[in-house]
C-alpha positions as CSV (number, residue, x, y, z in Angstrom):
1,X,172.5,-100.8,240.2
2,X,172.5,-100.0,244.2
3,X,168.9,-100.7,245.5
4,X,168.4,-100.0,249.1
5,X,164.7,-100.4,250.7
6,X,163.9,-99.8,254.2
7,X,161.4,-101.0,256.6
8,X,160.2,-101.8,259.7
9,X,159.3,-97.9,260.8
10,X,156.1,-96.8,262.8
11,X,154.6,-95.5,265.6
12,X,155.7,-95.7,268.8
13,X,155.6,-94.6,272.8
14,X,158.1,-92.3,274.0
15,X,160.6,-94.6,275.9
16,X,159.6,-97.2,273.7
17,X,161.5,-99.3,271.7
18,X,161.9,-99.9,267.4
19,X,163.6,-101.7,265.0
20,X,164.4,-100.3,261.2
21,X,166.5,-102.4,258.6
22,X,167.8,-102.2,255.4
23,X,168.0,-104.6,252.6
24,X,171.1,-104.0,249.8
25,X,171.2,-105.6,246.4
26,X,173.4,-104.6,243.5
27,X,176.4,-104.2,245.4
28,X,179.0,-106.4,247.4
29,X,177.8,-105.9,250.6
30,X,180.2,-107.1,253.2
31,X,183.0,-104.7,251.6
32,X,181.2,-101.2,251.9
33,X,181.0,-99.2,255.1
34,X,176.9,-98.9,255.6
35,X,174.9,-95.2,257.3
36,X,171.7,-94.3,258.4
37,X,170.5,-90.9,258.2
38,X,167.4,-89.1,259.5
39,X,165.5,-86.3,258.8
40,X,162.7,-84.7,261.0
41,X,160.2,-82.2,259.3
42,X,162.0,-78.6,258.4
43,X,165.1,-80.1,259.3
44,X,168.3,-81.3,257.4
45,X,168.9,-84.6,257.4
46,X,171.3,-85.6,259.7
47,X,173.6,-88.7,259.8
48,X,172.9,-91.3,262.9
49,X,175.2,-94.0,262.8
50,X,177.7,-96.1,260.6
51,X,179.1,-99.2,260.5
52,X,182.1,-100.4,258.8
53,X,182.1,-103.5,256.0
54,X,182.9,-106.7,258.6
55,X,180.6,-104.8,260.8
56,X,183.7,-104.4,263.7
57,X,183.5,-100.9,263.8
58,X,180.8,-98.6,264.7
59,X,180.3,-94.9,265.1
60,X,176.8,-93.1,266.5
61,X,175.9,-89.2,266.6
62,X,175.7,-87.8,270.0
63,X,172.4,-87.6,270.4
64,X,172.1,-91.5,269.8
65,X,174.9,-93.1,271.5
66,X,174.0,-95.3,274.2
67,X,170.9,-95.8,272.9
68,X,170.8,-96.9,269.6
69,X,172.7,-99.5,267.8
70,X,173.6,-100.0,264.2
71,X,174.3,-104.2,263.2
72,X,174.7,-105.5,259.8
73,X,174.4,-109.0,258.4
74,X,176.3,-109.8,255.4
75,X,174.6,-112.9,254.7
76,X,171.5,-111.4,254.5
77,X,172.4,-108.0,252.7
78,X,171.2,-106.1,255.6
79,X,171.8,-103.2,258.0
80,X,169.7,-102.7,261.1
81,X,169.1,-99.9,263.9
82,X,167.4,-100.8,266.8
83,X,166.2,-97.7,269.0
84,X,165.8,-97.8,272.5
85,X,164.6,-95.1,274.8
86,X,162.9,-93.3,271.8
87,X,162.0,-89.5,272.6
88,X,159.7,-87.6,270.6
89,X,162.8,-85.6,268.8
90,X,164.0,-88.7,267.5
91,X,160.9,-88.5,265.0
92,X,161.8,-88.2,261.5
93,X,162.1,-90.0,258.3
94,X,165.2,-92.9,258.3
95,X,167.2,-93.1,255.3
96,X,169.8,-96.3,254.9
97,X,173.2,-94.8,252.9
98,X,176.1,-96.4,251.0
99,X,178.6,-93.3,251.0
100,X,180.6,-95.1,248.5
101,X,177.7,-95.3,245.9
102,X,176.0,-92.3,247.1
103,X,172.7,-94.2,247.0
104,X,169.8,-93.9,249.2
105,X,166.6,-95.8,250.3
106,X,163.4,-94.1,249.6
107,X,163.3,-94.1,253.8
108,X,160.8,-95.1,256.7
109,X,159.0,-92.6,259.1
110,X,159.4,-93.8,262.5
111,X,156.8,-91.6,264.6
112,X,157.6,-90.9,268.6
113,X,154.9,-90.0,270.3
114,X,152.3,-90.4,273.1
């Protein structure tokens, strides 16, 4: 079974800078392209970024590129996003995805705000 738990979420300054990860068990992790997903409050949630199995290949939403970056270590089971430049509409709720399993993390609120 897929088991996908985030951390590493909180509160932070607008401008500011965070890191969320993911750790993946149940699954063999350096073969399955890896996505986060967000989801502010009354919103849909709304994918971010994905990175593909060997972790050479990235992809990042418009409103994210060039300042957050998606990394994966497949020793370790684990996908990353650091944020940089955090504004106050990146607030929402960040879910780690495994499109191939359909399985999702229970998520990690990362808070923008002054």
């Amino acid at each position: 079974q897929v088991r996908l738990v985030e951390s590493g979420g909180g509160l932070v300054q607008p401008g500011g800078s965070l890191r969320v990860a993911c750790a993946a068990s149940g699954l063999t992790f350096s073969t399955v392209t890896m996505t986060w997903y967000r989801q502010a409050p009354g919103k849909e949630r709304e994918w971010v970024a994905t990175i593909s199995g060997n972790g050479r290949s990235t992809d990042y939403a418009d409103s994210v590129k060039g300042r957050f970056t998606i990394s994966r270590d497949n020793v370790k089971n684990t996908v990353s996003l650091q944020m940089n430049g955090l504004k106050p509409e990146d607030t929402a709720v960040y879910y780690c995805y495994v499109p191939i399993f359909r399985s999702w993390g229970q998520g990690t609120q990362v808070t923008v705000s002054s």
